[in-house]
N, C-alpha and C positions, 0 to 999 in steps of 0.2 A: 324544626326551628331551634330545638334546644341544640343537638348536635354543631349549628352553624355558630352559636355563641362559644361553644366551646373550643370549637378549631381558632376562632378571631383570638383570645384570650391566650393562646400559645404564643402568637406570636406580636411582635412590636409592628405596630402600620404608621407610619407616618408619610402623610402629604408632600409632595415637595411641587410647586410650580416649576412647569417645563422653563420657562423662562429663567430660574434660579440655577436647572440642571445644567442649560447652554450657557450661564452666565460661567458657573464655576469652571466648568469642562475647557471652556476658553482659555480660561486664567489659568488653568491647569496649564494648556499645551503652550502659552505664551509663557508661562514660567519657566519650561524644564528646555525651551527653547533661547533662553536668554543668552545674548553676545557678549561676549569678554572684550570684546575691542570696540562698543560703541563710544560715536560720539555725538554729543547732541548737533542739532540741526542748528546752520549759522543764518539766523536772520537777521541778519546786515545786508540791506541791499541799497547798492552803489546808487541807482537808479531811483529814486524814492519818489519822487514828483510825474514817475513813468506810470499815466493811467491806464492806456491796457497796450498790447501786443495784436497787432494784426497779422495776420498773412498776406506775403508778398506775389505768392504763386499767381498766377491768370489764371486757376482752375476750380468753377465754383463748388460749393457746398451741392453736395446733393439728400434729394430728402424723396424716400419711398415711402408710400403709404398703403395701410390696406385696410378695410372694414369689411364686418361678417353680419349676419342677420340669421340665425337659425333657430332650431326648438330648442337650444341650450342656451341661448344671450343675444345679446347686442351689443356687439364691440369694436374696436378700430383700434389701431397701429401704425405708428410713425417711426421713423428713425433718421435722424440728421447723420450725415457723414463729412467732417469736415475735407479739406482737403487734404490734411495730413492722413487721413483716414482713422479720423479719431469715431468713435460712435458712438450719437446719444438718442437713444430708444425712450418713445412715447405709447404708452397706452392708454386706454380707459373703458370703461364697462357701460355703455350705455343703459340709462335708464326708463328708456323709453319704446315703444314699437316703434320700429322702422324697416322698411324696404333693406334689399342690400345695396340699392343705389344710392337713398338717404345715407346709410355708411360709411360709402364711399367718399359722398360729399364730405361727413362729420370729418371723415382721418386727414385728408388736405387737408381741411379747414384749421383742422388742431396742429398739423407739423406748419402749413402756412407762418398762425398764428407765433411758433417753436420759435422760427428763424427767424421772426421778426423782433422779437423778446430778444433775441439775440445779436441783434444788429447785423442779421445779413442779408446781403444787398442783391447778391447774384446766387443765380439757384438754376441747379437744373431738377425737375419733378419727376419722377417713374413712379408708374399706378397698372397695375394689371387687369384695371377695368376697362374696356375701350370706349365704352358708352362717354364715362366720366372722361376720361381722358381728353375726348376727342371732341366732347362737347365744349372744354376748356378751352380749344386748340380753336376755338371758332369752327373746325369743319364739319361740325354734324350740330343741327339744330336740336334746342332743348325747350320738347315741349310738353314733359310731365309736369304739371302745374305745380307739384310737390317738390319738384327739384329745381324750378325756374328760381325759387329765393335763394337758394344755395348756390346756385350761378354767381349770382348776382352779390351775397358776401366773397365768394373767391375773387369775384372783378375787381370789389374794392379794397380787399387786400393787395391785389397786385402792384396798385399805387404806392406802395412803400418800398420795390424793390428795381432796379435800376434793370435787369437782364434776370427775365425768367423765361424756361420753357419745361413744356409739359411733352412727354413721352412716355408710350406705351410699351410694359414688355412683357412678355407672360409670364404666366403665375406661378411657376416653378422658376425664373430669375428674381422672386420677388420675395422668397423666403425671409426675409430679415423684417418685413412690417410684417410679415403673417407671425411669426415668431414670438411678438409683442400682446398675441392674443391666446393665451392657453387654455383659458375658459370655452373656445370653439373649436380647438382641436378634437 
């Protein structure tokens, strides 16, 4: 015990929060990276009274989704792909037991939810579950009692969008919702 107080007394210890190391380290590489020819950013814009910008394409938004259930968590993944092919990724950690079919329901539910927050109107849906999928799709009946309410929120979201469809593709084309869950990898 005494030996250990005397090694600490050589030398200077001081704390530094990780978040102070990242903070500086940053300012560091932004400093020694500074532009000699910048110029600031012109916001003047011509168009002022312009509330948003739509896309003209006929080609709708699409939105994959994926949810897991294992001895590590409970989670789901979404990802909007505009038609520009921009992409915006949804996740979240379930806090609850659930099935992997419960899941499955929750990740629709939440990208659903994504693209209506976002005003869009046409969708096409890819899910690598068939069950859920196809249960969607009206051709396969759904009669786990536990997933009949989850049905039944996705129906009445439908009513907010103009042209949706749902399609299946397997689970290796579907890498981009699975992606969104790293806690079940």
């Amino acid at each position: 015990m005494l030996r250990w107080k005397i090694l600490l007394s050589e030398f200077d210890i001081v704390y530094v929060s990780q978040k102070a190391i990242k903070g500086s380290a940053i300012a560091e590489f932004l400093a020694s990276r500074a532009l000699e020819d910048y110029e600031p950013l012109n916001f003047d814009f011509p168009n002022e009274e312009l509330m948003c910008v739509a896309a003209t394409e006929n080609y709708p938004c699409k939105l994959s989704f994926d949810g897991a259930s294992n001895a590590v968590g409970n989670g789901i993944g979404a990802v909007l792909v505009s038609p520009n092919d921009d992409y915006y990724p949804f996740t979240c950690k379930l806090d609850f037991d659930c099935t992997n079919n419960m899941a499955e329901y929750e990740a629709c539910i939440m990208g659903l939810r994504a693209a209506i927050e976002r005003r869009i109107r046409t969708l096409a849906v890819y899910g690598d579950f068939a069950l859920v999928i196809y249960q969607l799709k009206g051709e396969w009946e759904t009669r786990d009692p536990k997933l009949i309410n989850y049905r039944k929120v996705v129906l009445g979201l439908l009513e907010e969008f103009d042209d949706i469809t749902f399609n299946y593709i397997p689970r290796d084309e579907n890498q981009m919702a699975d992606a969104q869950q790293p806690w079940l990898q």
